[in-house]
ZABAMI-404740 format. One line per field, with one value per residue (C-alpha): residue number from 1; residue in three letters; x, y, z. Coordinates in steps of 0.001 Angstrom, whole numbers, plus 500000, padded with zeros to 6 digits. Layout:
BEGIN
voti <- (NUM/...)
fivex <- (ALA/...)
east <- (X/...)
north <- (Y/...)
up <- (Z/...)
***
This chain:
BEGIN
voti <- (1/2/3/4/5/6/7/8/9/10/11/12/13/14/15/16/17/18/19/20/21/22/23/24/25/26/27/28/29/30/31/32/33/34/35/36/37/38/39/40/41/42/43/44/45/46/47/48/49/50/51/52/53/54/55/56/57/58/59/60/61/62/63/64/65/66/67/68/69/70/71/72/73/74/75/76/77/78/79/80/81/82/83/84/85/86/87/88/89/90/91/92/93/94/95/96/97/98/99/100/101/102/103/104/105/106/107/108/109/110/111/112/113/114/115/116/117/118/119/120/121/122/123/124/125/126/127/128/129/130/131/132/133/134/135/136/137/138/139/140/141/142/143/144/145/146/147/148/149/150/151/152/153/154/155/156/157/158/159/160/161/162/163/164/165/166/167/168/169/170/171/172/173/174/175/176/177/178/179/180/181/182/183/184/185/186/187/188/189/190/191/192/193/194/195/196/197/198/199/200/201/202/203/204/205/206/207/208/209/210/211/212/213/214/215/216/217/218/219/220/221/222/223/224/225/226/227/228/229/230/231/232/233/234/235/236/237/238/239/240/241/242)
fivex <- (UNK/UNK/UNK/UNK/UNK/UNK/UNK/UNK/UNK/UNK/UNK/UNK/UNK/UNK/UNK/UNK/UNK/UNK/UNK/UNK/UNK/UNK/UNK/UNK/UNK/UNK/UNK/UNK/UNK/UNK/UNK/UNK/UNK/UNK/UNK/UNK/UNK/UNK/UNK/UNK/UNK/UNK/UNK/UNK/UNK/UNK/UNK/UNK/UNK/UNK/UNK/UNK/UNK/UNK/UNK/UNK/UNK/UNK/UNK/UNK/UNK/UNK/UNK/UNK/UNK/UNK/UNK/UNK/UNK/UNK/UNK/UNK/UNK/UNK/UNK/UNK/UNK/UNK/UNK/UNK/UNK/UNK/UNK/UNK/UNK/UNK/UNK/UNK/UNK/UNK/UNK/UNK/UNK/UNK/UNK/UNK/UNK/UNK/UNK/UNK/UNK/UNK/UNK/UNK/UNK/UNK/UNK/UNK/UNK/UNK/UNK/UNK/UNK/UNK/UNK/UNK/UNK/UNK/UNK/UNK/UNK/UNK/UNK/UNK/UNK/UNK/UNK/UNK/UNK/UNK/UNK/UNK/UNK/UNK/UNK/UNK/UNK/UNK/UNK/UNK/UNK/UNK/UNK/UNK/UNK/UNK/UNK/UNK/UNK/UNK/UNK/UNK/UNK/UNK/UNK/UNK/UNK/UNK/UNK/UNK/UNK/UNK/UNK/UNK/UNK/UNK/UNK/UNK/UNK/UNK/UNK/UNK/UNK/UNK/UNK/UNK/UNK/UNK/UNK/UNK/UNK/UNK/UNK/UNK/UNK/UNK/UNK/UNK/UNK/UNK/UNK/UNK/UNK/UNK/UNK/UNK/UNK/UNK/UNK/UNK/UNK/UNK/UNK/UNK/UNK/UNK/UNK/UNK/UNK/UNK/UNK/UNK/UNK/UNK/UNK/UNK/UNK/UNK/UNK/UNK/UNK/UNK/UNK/UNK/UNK/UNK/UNK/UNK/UNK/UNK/UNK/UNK/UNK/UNK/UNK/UNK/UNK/UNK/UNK/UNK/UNK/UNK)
east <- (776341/772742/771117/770885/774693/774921/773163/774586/778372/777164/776000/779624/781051/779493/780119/777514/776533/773242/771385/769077/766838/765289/762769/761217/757958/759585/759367/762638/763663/766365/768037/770244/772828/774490/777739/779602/782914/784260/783057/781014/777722/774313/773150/770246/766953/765021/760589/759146/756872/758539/756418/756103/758794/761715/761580/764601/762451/760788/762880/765893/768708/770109/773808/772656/774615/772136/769304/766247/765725/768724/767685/764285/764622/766784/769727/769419/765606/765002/767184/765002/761250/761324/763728/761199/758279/759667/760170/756509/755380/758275/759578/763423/764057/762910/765933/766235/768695/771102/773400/775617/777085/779770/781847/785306/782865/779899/778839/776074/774685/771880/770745/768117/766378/767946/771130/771090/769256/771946/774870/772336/771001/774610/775816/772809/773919/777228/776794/773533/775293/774782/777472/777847/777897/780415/783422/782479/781758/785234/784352/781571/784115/785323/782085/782220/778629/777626/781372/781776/782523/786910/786841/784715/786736/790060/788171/787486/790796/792686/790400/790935/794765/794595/792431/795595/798176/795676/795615/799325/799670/797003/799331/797000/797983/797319/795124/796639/795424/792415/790755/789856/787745/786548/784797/783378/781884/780519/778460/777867/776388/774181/772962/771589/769778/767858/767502/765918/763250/762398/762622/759673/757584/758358/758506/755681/757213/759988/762943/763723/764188/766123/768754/769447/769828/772066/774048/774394/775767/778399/779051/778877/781322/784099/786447/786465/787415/789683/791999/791602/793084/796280/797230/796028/797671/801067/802558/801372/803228/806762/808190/807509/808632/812354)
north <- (221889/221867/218874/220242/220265/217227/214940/217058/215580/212454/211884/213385/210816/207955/205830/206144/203572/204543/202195/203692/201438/202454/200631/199816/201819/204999/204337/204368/203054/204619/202767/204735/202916/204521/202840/203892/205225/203184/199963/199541/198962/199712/202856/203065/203859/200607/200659/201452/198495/195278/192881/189344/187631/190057/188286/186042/183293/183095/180330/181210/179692/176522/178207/180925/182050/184663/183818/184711/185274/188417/189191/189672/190424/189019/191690/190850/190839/194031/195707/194568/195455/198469/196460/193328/195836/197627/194455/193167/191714/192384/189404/188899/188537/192402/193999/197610/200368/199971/202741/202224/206158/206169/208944/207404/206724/206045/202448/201679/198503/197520/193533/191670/193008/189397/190667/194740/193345/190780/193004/195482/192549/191139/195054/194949/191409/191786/195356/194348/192513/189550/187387/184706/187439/189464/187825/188885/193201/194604/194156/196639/199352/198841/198015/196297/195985/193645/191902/189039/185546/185931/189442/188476/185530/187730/190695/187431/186133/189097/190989/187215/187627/191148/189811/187235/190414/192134/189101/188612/192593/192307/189140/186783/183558/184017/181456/181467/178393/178798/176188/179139/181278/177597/177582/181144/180887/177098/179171/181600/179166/177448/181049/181788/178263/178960/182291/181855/180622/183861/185928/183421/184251/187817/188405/185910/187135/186164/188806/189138/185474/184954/187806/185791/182099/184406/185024/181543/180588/182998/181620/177932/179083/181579/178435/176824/179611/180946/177823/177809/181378/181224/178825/180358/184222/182498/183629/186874/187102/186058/189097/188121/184534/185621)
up <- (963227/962427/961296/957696/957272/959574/956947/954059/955415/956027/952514/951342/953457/951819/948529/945944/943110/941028/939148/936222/934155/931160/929446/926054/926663/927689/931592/934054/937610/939411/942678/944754/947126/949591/951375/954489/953449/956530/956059/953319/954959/953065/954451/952726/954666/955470/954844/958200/958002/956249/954937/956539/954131/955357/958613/959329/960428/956778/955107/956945/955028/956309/956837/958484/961226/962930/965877/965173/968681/968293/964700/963506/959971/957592/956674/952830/952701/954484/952281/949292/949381/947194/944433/944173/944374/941804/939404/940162/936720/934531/933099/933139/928839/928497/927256/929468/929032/932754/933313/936254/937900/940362/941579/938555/935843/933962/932568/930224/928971/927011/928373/929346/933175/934800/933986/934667/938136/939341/939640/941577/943986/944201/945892/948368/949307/949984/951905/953772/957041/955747/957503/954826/952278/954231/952410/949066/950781/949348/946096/946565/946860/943263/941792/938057/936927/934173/934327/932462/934438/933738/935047/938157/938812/938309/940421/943187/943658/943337/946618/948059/948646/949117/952050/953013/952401/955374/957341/957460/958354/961113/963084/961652/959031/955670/953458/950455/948632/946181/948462/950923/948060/947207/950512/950478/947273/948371/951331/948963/946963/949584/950663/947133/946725/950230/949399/945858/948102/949706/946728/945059/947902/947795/943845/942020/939241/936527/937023/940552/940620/937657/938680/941881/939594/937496/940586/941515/938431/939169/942540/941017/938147/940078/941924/938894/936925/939236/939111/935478/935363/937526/934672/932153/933351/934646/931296/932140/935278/933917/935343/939034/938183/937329)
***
């Protein structure tokens, strides 16, 4: 097979998302992710030279598993330079035309930048390697852009026991008590504070930033609403209650 038809099968083989912003003055930016099929890995090509904050040494965050004498750029913040370059000096209040293409559907959305950005920055974060992150990677495969906090916390716990369902089928105990998701979502949490600190070095500028706070708030918000909704939803469930 020639190379031609080699990368031709390889791009078949992977999961696409496309982000398309469209803005006020007429202008667009188009982000094109590419997962592996397999195991939902970014694939995306990384910048041949990274600039100095993509190094995993550069405010590492404090629960970061990985040795910077093993790793030399941070998995997240490699994945990003184009994205925050991109962003440079637009503020995060603009409201931007976002439509979302995968291979089942279309969405569309007209929102502030912060908001288009953060479910964008939230798929390179999860798919990038990052091993905190790594819990939250199956819901990359099913990817819900600009979901509201109820359908992200519903989206959360439901991949969290089909994660316990795997578990159980691979020999392994199951976790089913919300206090597991609890935890992820408290690294989760830490991750983004620490990592805020990166992007402020790498952005300067208002709407990288404030799609990453709008992230936190998600990962601050999910437990809580999660345990609010198995109450809430137990009515809607009667039928496996009988």
């Amino acid at each position: 097979m020639d190379a031609l038809h080699e990368e031709g099968r390889n791009v078949a083989e992977q999961i696409r998302i496309v982000y398309d912003f469209k803005f006020q003055d007429g202008t667009s930016k188009k982000f094109d992710i590419h997962l592996d099929r397999e195991n939902l890995l970014l694939r995306n090509e990384l910048q041949q030279e990274l600039p100095a904050w993509t190094r995993l040494e550069f405010k590492q965050c404090s629960n970061c598993p990985l040795d910077i004498d093993r790793h030399v750029y941070c998995p997240v913040a490699a994945n990003l330079p184009g994205l925050v370059q991109e962003f440079k000096g637009v503020t995060s209040k603009d409201n931007v035309d976002v439509t979302v293409v995968v291979k089942e559907r279309t969405y569309s959305k007209t929102t502030s930048i912060k908001e288009g950005l953060s479910p964008l920055l939230g798929v390179i974060m999860a798919t990038s390697g990052c091993p905190v992150m790594e819990p939250l990677k199956p819901m990359a495969r099913y990817h819900l852009p600009f979901a509201s906090l109820d359908e992200t916390a519903y989206r959360t716990l439901a991949m969290f026991l089909v994660a316990q369902l795997i578990r159980e089928h691979a020999g392994k105990k199951p976790e089913w008590g919300a206090e597991g998701l609890a935890k992820i979502y408290g690294e989760v949490k830490v991750l983004n504070k620490d990592f805020g600190q990166r992007m402020i070095e790498a952005a300067r500028n208002d709407a990288n930033v404030h799609a990453l706070v709008n992230l936190n708030v998600f990962a601050l918000m999910v437990p809580l609403a999660a345990e609010k909704m198995l109450k809430e939803m137990a009515p809607y469930f009667s039928a496996y209650l009988k």
